[in-house]
C-alpha positions in Angstrom: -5.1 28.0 -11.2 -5.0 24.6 -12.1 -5.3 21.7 -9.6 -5.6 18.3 -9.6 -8.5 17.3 -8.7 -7.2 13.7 -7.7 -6.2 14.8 -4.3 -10.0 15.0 -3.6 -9.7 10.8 -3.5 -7.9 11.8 -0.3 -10.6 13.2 2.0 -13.2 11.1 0.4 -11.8 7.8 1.5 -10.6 9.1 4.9 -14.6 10.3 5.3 -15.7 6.8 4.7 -13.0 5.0 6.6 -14.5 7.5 9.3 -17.5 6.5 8.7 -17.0 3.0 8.7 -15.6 2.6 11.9 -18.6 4.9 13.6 -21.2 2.5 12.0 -18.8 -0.8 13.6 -18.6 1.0 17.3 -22.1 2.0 17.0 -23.0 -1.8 16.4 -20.2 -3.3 19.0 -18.3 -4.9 16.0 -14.7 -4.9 16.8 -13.7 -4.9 13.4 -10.8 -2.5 13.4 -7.3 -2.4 15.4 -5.9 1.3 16.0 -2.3 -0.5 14.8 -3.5 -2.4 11.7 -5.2 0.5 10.5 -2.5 2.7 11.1 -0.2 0.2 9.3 -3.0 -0.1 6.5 -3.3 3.8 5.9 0.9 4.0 5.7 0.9 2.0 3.3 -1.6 3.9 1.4 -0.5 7.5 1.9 2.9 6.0 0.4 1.2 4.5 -2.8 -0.7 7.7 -3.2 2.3 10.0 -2.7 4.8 7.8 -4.9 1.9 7.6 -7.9 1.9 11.5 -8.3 5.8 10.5 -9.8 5.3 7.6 -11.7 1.4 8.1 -13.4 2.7 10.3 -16.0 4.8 7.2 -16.7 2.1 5.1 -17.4 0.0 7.5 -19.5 3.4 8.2 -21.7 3.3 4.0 -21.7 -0.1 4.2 -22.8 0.0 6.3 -25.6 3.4 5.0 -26.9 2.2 1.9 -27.4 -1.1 2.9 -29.2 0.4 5.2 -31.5 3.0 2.5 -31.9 2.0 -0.6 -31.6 -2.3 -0.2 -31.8 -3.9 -2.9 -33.7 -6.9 -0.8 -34.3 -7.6 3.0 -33.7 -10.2 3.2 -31.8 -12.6 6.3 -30.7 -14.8 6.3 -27.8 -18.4 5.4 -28.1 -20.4 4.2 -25.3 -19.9 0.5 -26.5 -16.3 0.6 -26.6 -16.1 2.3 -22.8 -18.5 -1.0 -22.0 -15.9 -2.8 -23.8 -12.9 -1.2 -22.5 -14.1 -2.0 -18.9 -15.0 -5.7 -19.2 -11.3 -6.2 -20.7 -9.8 -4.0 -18.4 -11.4 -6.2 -15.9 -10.5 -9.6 -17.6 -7.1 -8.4 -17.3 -6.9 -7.7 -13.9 -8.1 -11.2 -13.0 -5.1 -12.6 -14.9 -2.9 -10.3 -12.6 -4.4 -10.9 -10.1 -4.6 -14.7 -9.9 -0.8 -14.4 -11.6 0.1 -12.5 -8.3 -1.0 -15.4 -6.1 0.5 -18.2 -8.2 3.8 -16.8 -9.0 6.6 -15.9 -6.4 7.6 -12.6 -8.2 4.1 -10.7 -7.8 3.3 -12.3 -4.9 6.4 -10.5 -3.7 4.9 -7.0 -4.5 1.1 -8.3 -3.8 1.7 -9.7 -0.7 1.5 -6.4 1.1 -2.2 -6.0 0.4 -2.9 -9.4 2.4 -0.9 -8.8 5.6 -3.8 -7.2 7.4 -5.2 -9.4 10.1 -8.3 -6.8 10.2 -10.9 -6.2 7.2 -11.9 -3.0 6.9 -11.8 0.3 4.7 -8.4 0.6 5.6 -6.9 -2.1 4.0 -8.0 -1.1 0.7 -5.6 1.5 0.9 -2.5 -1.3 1.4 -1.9 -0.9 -2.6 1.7 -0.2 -3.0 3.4 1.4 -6.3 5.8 -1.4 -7.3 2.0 -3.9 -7.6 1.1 -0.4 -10.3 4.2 -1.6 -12.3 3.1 -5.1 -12.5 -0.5 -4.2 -12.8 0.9 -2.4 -16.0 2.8 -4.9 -18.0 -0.6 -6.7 -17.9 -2.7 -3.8 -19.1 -0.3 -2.4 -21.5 -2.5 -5.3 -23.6 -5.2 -2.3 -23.7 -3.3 0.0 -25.9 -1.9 -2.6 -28.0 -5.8 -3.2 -28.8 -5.8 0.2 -29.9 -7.5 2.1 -27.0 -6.3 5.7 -26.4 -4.9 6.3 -23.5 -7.2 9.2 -22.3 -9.2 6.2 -22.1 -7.7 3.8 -20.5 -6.7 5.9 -17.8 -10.1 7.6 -17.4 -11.9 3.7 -17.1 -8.7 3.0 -14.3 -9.5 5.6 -12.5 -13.4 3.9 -12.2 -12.0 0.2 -11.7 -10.3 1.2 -8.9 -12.9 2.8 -7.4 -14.9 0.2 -6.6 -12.9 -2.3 -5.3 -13.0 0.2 -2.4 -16.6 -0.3 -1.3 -15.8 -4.4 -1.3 -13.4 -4.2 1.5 -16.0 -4.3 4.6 -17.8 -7.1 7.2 -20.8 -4.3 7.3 -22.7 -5.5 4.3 -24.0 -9.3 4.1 -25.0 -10.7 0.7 -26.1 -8.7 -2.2 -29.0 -10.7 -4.0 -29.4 -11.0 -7.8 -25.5 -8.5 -7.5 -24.0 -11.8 -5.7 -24.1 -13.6 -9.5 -22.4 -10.8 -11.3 -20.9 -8.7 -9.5 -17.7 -8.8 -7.0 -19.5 -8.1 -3.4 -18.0 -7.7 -0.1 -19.0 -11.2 0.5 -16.9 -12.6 -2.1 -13.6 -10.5 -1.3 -14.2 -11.1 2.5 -13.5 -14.6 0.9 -10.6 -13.5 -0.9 -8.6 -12.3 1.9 -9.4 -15.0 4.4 -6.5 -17.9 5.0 -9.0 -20.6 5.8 -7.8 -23.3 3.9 -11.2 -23.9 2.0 -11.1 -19.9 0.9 -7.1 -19.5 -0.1 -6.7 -18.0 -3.5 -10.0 -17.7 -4.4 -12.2 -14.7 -5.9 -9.9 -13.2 -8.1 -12.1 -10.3 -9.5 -12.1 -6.9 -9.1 -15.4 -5.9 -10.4 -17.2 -9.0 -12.1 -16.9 -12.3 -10.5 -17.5 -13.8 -13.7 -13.8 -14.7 -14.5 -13.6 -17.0 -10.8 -17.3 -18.7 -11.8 -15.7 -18.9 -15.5 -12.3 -20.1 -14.7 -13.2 -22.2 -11.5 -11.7 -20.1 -8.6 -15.2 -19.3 -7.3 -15.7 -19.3 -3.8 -19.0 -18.5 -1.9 -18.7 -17.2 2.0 -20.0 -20.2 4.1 -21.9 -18.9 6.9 -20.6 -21.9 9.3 -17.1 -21.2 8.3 -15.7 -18.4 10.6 -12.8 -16.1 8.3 -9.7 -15.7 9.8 -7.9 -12.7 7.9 -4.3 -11.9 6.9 -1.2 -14.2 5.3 -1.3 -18.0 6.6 1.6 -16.9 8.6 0.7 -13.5 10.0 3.8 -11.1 9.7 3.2 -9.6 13.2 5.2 -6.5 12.5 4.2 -2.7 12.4 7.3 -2.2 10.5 6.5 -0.1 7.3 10.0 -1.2 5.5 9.7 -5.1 6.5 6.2 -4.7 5.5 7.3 -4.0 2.1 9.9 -6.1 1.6 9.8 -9.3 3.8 8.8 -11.6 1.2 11.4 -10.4 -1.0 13.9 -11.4 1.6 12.3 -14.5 2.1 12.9 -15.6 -1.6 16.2 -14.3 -1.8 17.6 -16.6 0.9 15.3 -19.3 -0.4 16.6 -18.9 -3.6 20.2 -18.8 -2.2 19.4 -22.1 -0.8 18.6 -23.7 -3.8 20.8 -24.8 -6.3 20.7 -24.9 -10.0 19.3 -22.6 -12.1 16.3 -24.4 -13.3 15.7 -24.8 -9.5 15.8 -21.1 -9.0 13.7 -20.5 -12.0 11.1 -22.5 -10.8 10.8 -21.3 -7.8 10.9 -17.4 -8.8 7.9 -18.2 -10.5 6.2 -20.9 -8.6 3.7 -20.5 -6.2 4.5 -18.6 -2.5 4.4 -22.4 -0.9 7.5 -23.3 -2.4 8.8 -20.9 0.0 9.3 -21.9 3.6 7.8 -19.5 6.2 11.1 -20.4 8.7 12.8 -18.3 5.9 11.3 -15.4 7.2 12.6 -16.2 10.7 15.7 -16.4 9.1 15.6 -13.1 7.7 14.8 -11.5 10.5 17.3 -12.7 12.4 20.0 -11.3 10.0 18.6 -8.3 9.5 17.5 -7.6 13.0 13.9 -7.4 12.7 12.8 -8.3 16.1 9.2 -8.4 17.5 8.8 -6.3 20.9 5.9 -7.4 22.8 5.6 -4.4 24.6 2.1 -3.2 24.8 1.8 0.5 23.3 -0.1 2.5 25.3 -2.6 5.9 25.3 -0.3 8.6 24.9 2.0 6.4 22.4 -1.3 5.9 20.1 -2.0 9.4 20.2 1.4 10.5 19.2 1.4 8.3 16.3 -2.0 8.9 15.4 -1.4 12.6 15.2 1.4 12.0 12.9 -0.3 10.4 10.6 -3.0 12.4 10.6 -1.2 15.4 10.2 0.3 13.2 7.1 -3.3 12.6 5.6 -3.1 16.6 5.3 0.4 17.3 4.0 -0.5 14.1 1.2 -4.0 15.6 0.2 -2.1 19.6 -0.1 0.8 17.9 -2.1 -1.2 16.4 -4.7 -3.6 19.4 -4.9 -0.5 21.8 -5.9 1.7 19.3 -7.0 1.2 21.3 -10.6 2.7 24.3 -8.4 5.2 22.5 -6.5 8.9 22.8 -7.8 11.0 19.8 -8.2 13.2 20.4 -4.7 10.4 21.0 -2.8 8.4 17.9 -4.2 11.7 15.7 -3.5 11.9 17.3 0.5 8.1 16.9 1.1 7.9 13.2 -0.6 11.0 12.5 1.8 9.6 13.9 5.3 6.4 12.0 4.5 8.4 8.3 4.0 10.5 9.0 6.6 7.4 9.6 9.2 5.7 6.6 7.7 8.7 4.3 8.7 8.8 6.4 11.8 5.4 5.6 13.1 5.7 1.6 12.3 8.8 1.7 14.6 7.2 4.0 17.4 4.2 0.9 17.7 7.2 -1.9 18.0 8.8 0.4 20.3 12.1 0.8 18.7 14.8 3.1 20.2 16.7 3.8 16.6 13.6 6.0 16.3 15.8 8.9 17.4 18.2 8.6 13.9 14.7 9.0 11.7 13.5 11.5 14.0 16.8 13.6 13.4 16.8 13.0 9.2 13.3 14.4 9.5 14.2 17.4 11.2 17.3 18.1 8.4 14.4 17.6 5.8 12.4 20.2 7.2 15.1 22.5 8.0 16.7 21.8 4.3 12.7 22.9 2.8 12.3 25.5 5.1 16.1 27.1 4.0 14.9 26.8 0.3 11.8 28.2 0.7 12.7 31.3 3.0 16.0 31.6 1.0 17.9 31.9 4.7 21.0 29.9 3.6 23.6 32.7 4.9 21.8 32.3 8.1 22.0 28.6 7.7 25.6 28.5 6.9 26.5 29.3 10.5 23.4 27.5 11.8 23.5 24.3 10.7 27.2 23.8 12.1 26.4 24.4 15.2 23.3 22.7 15.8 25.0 19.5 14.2 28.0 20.1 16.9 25.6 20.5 19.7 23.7 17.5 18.9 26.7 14.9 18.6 28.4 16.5 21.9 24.8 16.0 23.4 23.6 13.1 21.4 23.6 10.9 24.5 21.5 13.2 26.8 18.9 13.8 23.7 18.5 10.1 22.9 17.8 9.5 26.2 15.1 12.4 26.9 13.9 11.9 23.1 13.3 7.7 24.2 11.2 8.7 27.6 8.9 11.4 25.9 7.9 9.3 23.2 7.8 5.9 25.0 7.2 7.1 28.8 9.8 4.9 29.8 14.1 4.5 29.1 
């Protein structure tokens, strides 16, 4: 039987984000939020269950381009790994700074800032359109003439570590403060004081900031304040996603000329007026609820995404074993409870509409997979007659069990 293996990244970062936040409540540091985090892991178990489609992409990239395109041939030798991982590195800088300095990756990049917490859990706010740009940059690597075995394999390391950096439980590192990228240094990175914005670009070597002057040291009289300089202040796991890119359309709208538009695609995010937001959320009806979400809420939503955390980590396992259908229903049900849990925290009562295309997923896997479609032929007609004559009467009781109130 042959798994993969990479599903194993799935229980070992939910046991340190576990262990984390035992280690912060043992020492009374309030350094997580039961909603940000949920919010943060969302946003992960999405990027972790849309890779298992598009990373056979990347390694096809890869290779095409050495075979193609490779300058040199290279073979692996413990040099050329050394190699591999301080250019694999320098490049990441580049897209990394790139991403803060230019509109369109900010657009895709901007999701990994929005946390107003700084924790384990934000790590995981990578999302899969940030892999595509994070590509174009190292698609440099097999144009060098690196295989892609290894460039993949020496990826799989790189992001590993930028892991342990996101954390207020370890101070300064010593001697490891001058070469490599500490907690201390990203805790610098994601703050929006104005003396720490867009600085400490590295992922693993902090080299490249003290090279290229975007070095940044964490003053100890400087209190960080965490998240975008205008905090989104939404749960919402679409608006999440896409907000900026709203923002820039209508911005860009507004603008005329298409030099004017050019430069601000690729100029920096403070081109872009935050009102525009306000703007966009007004048309498409993204409005804040100030509602406080209580015990049994958090539990509910907690549950489901826990109970997500397992269906992710069994996906990927038997992914190898999972046939196309099946992979399509499962990769549904799961973005569909994602989007469902950041609208259960803002209390939204459209919830009911996701709630019901979840149940058709489920009942569309569970026909496939028990082959019960002449049952379902009579089944499914009814049920969807029953619940339109009743839809009223099932909104309703669906609205108070879930939110303990109408």
């Amino acid at each position: 039987m042959k798994l993969n293996l990479l599903a194993l990244a799935v229980p070992f970062f939910v046991v340190f984000m576990a262990l984390e936040f035992f280690i912060a409540r043992q020492k009374k540091k309030p350094i997580f939020n039961l909603h940000h985090s949920i919010a943060n892991i969302s946003v992960g178990i999405a990027e972790r269950l849309l890779d298992v489609w598009v990373t056979g992409l990347f390694f096809f990239i890869y290779d095409y381009l050495q075979r193609h395109f490779g300058l040199f041939h290279i073979q692996p030798s413990i040099l050329l790994w050394i190699v591999l991982l301080l250019c694999t590195d320098f490049l990441w800088y580049w897209y990394h700074r790139l991403a803060h300095e230019v509109n369109l990756f900010w657009a895709v990049h901007v999701v990994h800032h929005q946390s107003e917490d700084f924790n384990y859990t934000v790590s995981a706010r990578i999302t899969v359109f940030q892999a595509f740009v994070r590509t174009g940059f190292w698609a440099v690597l097999p144009v060098l003439g690196f295989p892609a075995s290894m460039i993949t394999s020496i990826l799989l390391v790189h992001g590993l570590y930028p892991f342990f950096i996101h954390t207020q439980l370890i101070g300064k590192l010593g001697l490891l403060e001058y070469i490599l990228v500490t907690p201390s240094h990203h805790r610098v990175h994601h703050a929006s004081n104005e003396k720490y914005l867009d600085k400490n670009y590295g992922d693993v070597f902090i080299i490249w900031d003290k090279l290229f002057g975007t070095f940044q040291k964490e003053e100890d009289n400087i209190p960080i304040q965490y998240g975008l300089t205008h905090p989104l202040k939404s749960y919402s796991f679409l608006w999440q996603h896409f907000h900026f890119i709203a923002e820039l359309i209508l911005a860009a709208r507004r603008t005329k000329g298409i030099k004017n538009k050019a430069r601000l695609l690729f100029g920096r995010p403070d081109l872009v007026d935050h009102r525009f937001r306000e703007q966009a959320e007004e048309k498409l009806l993204v409005q804040q609820n100030d509602i406080p979400v209580d015990k049994p809420l958090n539990r509910y939503v907690v549950w489901q995404v826990a109970l997500s955390i397992v269906l992710l980590f069994v996906f990927i396992l038997f992914e190898r074993y999972l046939p196309i259908h099946q992979q399509l229903l499962i990769t549904t049900a799961l973005l569909l409870t994602l989007i469902n849990c950041g609208a259960i925290m803002e209390q939204k009562k459209w919830v009911v509409y996701l709630e019901f295309l979840r149940l058709l997923t489920v009942t569309i896997g569970v026909m496939i997979a028990y082959s019960t479609w002449w049952y379902s032929i009579l089944l499914v007609p009814v049920a969807a007659i029953l619940f339109t004559w009743y839809f009223e009467g099932i909104r309703s009781w669906y609205l108070r069990w879930v939110y303990w109130r109408e």
